[in-house]
GUVEXDREN-223607 format. One record per atom (N, C-alpha, C): x, y, z; residue in one letter. Coordinates in steps of 0.05 Angstrom, whole numbers, plus 5000, padded with zeros to 4 digits. Example, Ala and Ser with C-alpha at 12.3 -4.5 7.8 and 13.67 -1.06 7.14 Angstrom:
BEGIN
526448865156a/524649105156a/526449345156a/525749555142s/527349795143s/525850015157s/
end
This chain:
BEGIN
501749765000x/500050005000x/501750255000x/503750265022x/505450495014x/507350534994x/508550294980x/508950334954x/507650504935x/504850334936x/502850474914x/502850754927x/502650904944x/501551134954x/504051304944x/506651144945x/509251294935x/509551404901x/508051174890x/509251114871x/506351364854x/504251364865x/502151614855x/503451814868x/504651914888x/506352204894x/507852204870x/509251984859x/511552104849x/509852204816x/507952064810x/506552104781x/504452414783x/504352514807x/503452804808x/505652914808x/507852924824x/510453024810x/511053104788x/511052914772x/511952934744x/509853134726x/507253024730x/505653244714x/506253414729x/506453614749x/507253824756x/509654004746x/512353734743x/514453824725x/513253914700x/513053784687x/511853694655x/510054054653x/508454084663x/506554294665x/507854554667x/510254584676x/511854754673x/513954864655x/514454634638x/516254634619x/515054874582x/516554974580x/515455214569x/514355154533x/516154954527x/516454934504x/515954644502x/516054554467x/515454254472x/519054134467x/520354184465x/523154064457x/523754024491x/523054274512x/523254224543x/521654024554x/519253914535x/517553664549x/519053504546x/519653394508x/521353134509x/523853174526x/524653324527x/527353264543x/525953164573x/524353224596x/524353264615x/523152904608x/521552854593x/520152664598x/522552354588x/524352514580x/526652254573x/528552254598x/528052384614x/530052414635x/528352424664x/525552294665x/524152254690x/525752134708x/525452194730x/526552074754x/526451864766x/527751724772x/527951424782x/525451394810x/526451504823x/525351564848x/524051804859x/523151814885x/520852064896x/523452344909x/526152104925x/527952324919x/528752474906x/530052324879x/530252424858x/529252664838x/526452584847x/524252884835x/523653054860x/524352954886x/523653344897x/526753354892x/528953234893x/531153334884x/531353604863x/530353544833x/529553564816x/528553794817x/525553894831x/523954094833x/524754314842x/526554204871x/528254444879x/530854554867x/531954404849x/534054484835x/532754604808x/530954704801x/529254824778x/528055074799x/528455134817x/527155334830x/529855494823x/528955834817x/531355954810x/532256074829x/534856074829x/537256054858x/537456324869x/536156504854x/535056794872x/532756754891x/530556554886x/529456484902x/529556244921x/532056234923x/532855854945x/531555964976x/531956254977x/531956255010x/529256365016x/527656484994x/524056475001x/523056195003x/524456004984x/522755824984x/523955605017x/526055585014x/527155525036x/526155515067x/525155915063x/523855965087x/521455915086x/519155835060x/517555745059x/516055515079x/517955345067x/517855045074x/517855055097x/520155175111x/520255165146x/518755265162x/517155525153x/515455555164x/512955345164x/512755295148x/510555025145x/510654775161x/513254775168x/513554505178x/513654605209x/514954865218x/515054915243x/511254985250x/509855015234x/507255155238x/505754835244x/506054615222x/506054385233x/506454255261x/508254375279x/508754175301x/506954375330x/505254575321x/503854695331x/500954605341x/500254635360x/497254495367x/494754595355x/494754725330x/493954835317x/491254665301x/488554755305x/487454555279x/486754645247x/487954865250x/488155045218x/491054945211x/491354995180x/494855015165x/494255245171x/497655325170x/498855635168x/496055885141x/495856005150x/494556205137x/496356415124x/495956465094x/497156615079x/498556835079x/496356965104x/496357205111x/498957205134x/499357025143x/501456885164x/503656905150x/503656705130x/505456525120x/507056725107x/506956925087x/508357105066x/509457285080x/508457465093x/509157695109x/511957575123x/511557345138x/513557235155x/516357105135x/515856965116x/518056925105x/519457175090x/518157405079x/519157595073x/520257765097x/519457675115x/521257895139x/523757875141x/524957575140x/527657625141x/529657515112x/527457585086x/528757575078x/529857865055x/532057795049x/532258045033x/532858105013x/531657904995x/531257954964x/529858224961x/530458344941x/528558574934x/526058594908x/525758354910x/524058224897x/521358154907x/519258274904x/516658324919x/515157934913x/514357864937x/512957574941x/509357584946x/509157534938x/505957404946x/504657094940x/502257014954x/501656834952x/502256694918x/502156854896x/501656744869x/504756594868x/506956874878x/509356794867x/510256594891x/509556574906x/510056234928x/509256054909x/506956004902x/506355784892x/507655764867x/507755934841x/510255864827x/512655844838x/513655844856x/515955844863x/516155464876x/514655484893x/515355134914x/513055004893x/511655004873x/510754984859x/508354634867x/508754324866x/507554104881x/508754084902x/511054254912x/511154214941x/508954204969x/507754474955x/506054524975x/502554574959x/500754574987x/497754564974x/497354844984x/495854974956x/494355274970x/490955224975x/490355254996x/486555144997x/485355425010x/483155435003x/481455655012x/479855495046x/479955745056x/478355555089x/476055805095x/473355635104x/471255855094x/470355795125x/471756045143x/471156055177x/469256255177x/469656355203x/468356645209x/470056885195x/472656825179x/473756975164x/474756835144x/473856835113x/475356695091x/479256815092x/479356575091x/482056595083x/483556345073x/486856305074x/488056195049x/489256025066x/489855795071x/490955595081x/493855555061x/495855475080x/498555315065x/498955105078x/499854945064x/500954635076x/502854525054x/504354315067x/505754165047x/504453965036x/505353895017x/503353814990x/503053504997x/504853375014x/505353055028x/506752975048x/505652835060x/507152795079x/511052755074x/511352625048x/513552645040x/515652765033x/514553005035x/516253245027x/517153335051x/516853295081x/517753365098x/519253185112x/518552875100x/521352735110x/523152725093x/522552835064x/524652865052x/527853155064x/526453345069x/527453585078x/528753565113x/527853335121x/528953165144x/530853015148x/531552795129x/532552695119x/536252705119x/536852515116x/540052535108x/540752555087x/538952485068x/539052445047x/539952745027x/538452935033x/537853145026x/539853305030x/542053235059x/543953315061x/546353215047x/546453115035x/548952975015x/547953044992x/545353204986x/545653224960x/546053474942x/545353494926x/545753824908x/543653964915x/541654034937x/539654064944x/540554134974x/542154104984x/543354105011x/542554415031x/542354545015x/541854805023x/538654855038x/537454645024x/534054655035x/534754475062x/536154255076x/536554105097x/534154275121x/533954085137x/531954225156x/532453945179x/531854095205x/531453825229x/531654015253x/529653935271x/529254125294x/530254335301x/533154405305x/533954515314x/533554755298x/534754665276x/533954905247x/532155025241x/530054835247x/527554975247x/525655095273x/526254995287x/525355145317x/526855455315x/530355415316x/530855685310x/530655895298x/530355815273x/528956025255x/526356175258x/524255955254x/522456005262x/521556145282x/522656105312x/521956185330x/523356495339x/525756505319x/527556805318x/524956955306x/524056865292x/523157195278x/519757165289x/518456945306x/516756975315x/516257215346x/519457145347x/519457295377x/519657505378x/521857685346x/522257905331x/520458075327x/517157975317x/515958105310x/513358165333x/514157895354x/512057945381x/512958115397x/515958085396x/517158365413x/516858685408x/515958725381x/514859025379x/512159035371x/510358765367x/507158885360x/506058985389x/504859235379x/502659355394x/500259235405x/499459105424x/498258975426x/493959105424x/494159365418x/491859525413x/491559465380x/493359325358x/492859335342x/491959055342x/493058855353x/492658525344x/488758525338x/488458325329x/486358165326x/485857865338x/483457815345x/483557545353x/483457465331x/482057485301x/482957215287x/485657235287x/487357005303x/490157165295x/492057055271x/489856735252x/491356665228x/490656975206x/490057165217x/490057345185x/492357645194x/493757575208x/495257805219x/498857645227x/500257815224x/502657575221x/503157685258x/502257985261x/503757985294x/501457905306x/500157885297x/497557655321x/497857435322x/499357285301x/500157035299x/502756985311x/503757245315x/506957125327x/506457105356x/504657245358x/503757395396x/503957115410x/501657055395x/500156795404x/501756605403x/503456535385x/506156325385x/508256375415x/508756595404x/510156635434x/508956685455x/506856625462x/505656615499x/505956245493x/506156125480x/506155805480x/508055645475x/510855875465x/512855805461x/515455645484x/514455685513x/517055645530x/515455355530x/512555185526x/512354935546x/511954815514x/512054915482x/512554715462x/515854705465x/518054885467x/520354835456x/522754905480x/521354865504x/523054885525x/525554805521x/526954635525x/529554505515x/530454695494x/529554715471x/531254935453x/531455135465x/529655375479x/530755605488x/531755625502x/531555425517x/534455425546x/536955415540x/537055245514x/540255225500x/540755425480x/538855585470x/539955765442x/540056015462x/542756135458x/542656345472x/540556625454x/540956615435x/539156835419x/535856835422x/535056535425x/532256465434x/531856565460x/533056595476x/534556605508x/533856925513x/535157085501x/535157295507x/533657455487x/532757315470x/529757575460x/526057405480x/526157245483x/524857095498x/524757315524x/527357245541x/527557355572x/527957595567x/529157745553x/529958045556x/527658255541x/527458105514x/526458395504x/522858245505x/521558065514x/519557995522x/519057955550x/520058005559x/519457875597x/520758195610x/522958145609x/524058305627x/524658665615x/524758705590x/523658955585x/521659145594x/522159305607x/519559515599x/518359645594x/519359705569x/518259745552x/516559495531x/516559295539x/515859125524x/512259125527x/510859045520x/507559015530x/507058775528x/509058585525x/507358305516x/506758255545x/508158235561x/506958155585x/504258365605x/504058555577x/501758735592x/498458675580x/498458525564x/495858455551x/494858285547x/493758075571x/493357825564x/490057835559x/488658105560x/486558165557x/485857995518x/487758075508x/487858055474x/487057765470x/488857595485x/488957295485x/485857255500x/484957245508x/482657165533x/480357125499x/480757355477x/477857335467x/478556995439x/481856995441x/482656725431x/481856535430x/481056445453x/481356215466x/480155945450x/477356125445x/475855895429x/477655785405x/478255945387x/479455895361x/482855755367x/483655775392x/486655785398x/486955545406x/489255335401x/489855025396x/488454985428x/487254685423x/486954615457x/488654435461x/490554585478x/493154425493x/493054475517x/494254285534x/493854295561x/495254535577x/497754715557x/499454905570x/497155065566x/495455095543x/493755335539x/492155445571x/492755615584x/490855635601x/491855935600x/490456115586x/492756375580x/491656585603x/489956575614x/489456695640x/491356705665x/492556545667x/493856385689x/496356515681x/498656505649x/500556615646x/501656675650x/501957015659x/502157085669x/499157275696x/499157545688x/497357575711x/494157645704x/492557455730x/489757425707x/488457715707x/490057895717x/488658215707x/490558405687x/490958435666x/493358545649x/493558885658x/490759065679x/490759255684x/492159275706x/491959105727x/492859095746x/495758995744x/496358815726x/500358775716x/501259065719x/500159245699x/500959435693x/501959665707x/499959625740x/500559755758x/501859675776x/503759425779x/505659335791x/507659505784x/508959635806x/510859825805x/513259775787x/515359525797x/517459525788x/517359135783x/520259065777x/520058885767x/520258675797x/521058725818x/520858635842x/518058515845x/516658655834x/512558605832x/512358335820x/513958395789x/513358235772x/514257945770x/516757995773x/518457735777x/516457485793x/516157525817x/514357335826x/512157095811x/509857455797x/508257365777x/509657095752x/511957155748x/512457035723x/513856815736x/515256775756x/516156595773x/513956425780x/511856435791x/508956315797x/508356145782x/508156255745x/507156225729x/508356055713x/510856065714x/513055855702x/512455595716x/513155575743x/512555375755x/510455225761x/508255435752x/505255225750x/505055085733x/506455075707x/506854975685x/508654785680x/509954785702x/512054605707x/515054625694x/515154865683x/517354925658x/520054995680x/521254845692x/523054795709x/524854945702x/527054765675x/528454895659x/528855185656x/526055275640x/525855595634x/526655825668x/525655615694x/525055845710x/527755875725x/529255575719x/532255585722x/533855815708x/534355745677x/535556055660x/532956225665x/531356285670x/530656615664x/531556675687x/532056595718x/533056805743x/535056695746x/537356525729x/539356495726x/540756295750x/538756135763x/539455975777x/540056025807x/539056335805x/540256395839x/537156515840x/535556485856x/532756615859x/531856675896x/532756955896x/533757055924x/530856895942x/531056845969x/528156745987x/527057015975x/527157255980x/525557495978x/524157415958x/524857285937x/523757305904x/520457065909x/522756855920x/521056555917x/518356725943x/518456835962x/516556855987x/514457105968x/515557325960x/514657565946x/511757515941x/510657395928x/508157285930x/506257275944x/507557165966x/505457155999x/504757516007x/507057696001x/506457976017x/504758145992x/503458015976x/501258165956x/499957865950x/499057745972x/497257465975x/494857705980x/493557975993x/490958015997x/490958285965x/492158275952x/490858405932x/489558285904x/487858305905x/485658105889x/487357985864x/488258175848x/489758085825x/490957815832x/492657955837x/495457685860x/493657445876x/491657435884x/490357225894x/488657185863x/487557255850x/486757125819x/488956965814x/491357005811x/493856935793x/494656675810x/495456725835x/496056495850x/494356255863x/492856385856x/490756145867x/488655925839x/489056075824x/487656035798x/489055805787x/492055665796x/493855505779x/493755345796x/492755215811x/493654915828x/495855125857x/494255415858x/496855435877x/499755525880x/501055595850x/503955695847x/505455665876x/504455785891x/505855825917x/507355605929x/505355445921x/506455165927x/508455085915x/507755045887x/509554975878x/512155075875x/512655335881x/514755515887x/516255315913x/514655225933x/515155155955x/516354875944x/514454725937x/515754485916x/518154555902x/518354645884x/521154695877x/523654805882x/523154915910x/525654915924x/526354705940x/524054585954x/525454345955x/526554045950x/525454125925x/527153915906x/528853945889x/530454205905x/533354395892x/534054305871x/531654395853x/532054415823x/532554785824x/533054875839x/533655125833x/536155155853x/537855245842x/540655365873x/540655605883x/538855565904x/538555775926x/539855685948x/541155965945x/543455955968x/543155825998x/544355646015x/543255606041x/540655566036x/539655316027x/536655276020x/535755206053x/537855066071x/536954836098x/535855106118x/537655316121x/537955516132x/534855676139x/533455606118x/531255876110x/528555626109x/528555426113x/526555206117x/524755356143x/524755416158x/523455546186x/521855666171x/523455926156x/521556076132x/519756056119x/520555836112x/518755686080x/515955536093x/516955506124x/514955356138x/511955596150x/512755746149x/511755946160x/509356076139x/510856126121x/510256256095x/507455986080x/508755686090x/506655566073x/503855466088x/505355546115x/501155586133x/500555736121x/500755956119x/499656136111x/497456166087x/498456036068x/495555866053x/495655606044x/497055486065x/497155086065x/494354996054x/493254966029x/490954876016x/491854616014x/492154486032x/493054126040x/490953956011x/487754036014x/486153896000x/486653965970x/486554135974x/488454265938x/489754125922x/492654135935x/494554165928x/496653975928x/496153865951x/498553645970x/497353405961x/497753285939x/496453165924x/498252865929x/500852925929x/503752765918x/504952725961x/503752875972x/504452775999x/504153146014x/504053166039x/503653406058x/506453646051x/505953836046x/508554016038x/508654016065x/507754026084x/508554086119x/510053966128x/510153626115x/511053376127x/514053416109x/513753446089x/515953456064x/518453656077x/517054016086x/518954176101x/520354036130x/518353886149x/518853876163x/522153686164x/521753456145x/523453306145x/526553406124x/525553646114x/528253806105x/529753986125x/528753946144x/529054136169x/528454306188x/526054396174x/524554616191x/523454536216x/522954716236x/523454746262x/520054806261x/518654556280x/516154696282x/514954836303x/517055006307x/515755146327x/518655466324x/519055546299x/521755766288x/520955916303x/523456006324x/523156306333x/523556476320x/522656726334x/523156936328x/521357036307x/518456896307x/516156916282x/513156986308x/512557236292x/510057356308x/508657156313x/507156926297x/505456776296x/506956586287x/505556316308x/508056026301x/506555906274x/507855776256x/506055506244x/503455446262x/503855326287x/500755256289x/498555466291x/499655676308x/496955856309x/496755916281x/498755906260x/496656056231x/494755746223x/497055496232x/494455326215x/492255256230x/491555306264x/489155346278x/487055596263x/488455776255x/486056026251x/485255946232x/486755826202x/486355756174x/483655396180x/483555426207x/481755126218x/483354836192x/486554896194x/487654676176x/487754496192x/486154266182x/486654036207x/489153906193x/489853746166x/491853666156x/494653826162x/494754106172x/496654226181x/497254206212x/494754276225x/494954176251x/495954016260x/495253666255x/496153526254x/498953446250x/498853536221x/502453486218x/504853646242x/504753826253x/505553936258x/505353856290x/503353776293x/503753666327x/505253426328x/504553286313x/505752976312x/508752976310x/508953196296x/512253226286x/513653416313x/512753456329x/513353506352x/512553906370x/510554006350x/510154266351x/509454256386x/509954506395x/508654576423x/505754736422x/503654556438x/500554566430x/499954856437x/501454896461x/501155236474x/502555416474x/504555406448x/507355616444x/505055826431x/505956136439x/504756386428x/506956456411x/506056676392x/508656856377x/510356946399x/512357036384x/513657276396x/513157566390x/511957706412x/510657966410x/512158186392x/514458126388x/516858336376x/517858216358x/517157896338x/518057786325x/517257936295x/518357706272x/517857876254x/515157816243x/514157886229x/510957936219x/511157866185x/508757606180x/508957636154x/507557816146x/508457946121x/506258166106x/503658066095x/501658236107x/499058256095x/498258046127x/499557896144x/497657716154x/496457736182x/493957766182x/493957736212x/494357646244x/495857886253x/497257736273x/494957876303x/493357916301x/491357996319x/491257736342x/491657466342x/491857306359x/494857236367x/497557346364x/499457256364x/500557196399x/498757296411x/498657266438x/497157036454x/495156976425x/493156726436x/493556416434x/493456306449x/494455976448x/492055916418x/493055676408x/492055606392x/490155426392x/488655336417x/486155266425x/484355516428x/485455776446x/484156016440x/483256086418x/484856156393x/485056236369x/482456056348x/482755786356x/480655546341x/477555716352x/477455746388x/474755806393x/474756046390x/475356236387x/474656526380x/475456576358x/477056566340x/477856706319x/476456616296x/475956756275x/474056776251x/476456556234x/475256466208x/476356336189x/478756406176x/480456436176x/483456526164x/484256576138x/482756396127x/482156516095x/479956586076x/478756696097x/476456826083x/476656986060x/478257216057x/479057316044x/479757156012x/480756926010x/480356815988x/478956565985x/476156545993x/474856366002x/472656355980x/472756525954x/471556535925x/473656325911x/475856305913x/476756195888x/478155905902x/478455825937x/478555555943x/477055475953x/473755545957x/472155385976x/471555175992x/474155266010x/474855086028x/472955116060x/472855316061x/471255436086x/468955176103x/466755076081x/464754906087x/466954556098x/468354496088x/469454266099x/471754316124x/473154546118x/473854576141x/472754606165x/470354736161x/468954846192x/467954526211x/467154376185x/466754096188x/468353966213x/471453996206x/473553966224x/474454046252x/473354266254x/473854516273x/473154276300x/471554146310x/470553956328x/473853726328x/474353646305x/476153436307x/478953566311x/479753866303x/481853956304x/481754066343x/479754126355x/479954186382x/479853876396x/479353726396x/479653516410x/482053356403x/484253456384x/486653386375x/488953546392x/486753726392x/488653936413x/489153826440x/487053856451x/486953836478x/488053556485x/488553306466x/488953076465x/492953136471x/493853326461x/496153376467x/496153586478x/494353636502x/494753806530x/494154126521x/492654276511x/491954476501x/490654646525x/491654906521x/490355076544x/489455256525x/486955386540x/485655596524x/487155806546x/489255986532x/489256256543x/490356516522x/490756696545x/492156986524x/494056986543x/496557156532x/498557196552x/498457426564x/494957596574x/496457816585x/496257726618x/495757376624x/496957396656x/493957216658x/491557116643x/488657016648x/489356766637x/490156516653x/490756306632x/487656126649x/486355986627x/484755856634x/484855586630x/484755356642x/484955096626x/482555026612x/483754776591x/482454726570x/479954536591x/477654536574x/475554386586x/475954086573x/
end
């Protein structure tokens, strides 16, 4: 069967040749000198393409095949496809759809696609023409110049995708974004780090128009408009990275008003790691990612944006927390700052969430952290008594916490958190104090099963000797 399927590619070939030949003395010749094989004739085709045009058609092809490995359910669109290969090239020789198709001539198919906007589809004309241009073959031959294989084509491709995402205006894009080449690059590059991770971590030029003149610029806006992408979605590949809300931050007005990049970094740190793009979050903060950076998060945990963004992904926080300690990142004195990390992850320990793979409480505790760190306004337990965390509670007694340790009145204070009980034992704190995360109690609705607990988390208490008091001198015992 694939014989036969070969052996009809190669007989559309030929009439394609044949159809081009100008004269009839150019038929007999062409037709006394047919080609043995399917190599042989794209051999053939491309060596009849004229050698002012090797590197349109060249860049033709690659875009086609890089637009191919895309989660895409459209071919490349015309309106895509021309603009982009003429960007970097510099013949001075004007291209359009007519002169592509004379040019790669049965290489490729031109089809009309009749959406909510007519437009012009490209594709390669067989599957065979792209393992031909794959191939080794291709490279040993007089044709050598067309060669193509990942790397070649990820880079290319992805250079001038990032080129032209790095200066579109994002007030101009369109959601259809196959009829616009910078709406098409936009959208490539917000999906670019979790298709081709591995290449941008190693091409330094992918590397630094990626991280510098898209991320870390600012002048840049790509990271200011995810408003553009949101009206996408429907038409935009369904892949599991797709979740373009989550990206970066789920309000693009509110990004905007993050002061400095101290703001931001976090955001895009969060966001990398919800995605799991390890790699990328290694090179983009260069492998050293100060505690201030990894914690940053928690001290704009009560401004709505920042709780949209972090809580909207499985949690970032966590996984921030996760991936330091599975020192895939080298932060300095990681053992040192565990007390910290312990502190920081009561604080919105979503145990039912999140802790899917085993307790992040149990995980710190056994990297070192101290359950009971001085010198912290509020201990681990009183935040995970107010938060009514029984899976935190628990962990944390068993692992040896003290049931009636208070803050330290002069210790340090996390930002944003309430330390209104830091005086109160944490049987106090269970019977008087309100729910702990109320405040983001829209986007984890945890509140109803917790309160459930509140009965099993006080009799856990008192089970390891719990006093209800305050320290200003009124200690009462527990009933």
């Amino acid at each position: 069967m694939l014989r036969i399927i070969i052996r009809f590619r190669w007989a559309v070939c030929q009439v394609d040749i044949l159809q081009r030949k100008r004269t009839e003395d150019e038929i007999r010749k062409a037709i006394k000198q047919l080609p043995e094989t399917l190599d042989e004739t794209y051999e053939r085709i491309l060596l009849e393409i004229p050698r002012e045009d090797w590197s349109v058609a060249r860049s033709a092809l690659l875009w086609i095949c890089a637009h191919d490995d895309l989660p895409f359910k459209k071919n490349i669109s015309a309106q895509c496809l021309v603009p982009g290969i003429s960007y970097n090239t510099s013949s001075p020789h004007f291209y359009d759809l007519n002169a592509l198709q004379e040019i790669c001539g049965c290489l490729i198919n031109v089809l009309p696609y009749f959406g909510t906007i007519e437009i012009t589809n490209v594709s390669l004309a067989h599957y065979t023409v792209r393992e031909y241009l794959y191939s080794d073959r291709i490279s040993k031959s007089l044709v050598s110049f067309f060669s193509l294989n990942d790397s070649i084509t990820i880079h290319e491709y992805l250079k001038t995708v990032l080129l032209v995402s790095a200066t579109a205006n994002p007030s101009t894009l369109i959601w259809s974004f196959w009829a616009s080449l910078e709406s098409y690059c936009y959208l490539v590059a917000w999906m670019s780090p979790r298709l081709w991770e591995s290449h941008i971590v190693t091409d330094p030029v992918l590397r630094n128009l990626l991280f510098e003149k898209l991320w870390r610029d600012p002048s840049s806006l790509h990271l200011r408009s995810a408003q553009i992408l949101f009206r996408w979605y429907d038409d935009a590949p369904h892949y599991s990275f797709f979740d373009i809300s989550s990206f970066t931050n789920a309000n693009p007005i509110q990004w905007l008003n993050l002061p400095n990049y101290k703001d931001k970094a976090p955001l895009i740190l969060g966001s990398l790691l919800a995605h799991r793009l390890y790699r990328t979050t290694d090179a983009f903060f260069n492998g050293k990612i100060q505690l201030e950076t990894l914690l940053h998060p928690m001290q704009i945990n009560q401004r709505p944006h920042a709780v949209d963004h972090f809580l909207n992904n499985d949690l970032p926080i966590t996984n921030i927390l996760e991936f330091t300690l599975s020192e895939r990142l080298r932060v300095p004195a990681i053992a040192v700052h565990t007390n910290k990390l312990l502190l920081y992850c009561m604080v919105l320990h979503c145990h039912e969430l999140v802790c899917h793979s085993g307790c992040i409480v149990d995980r710190l505790i056994k990297q070192g952290a101290t359950t009971s760190p001085p010198g912290a306004r509020m201990t681990a337990l009183q935040l995970a008594v107010h938060r009514w965390d029984f899976y935190g509670v628990s962990g944390l007694l068993h692992a040896g916490a003290n049931v009636n340790e208070v803050g330290d009145l002069n210790g340090e204070i996390i930002p944003n958190v309430d330390t209104t009980f830091s005086a109160c034992s944490p049987l106090h704190i269970l019977r008087t104090g309100a729910y702990g995360l109320q405040h983001i109690e829209k986007y984890v609705r945890l509140r109803a099963s917790r309160e459930e607990k509140r009965d099993v988390i006080e009799k856990l208490l008192l089970e390891f000797g719990a006093l209800d008091f305050v320290i200003d001198g009124s200690v009462d015992k527990a009933a």
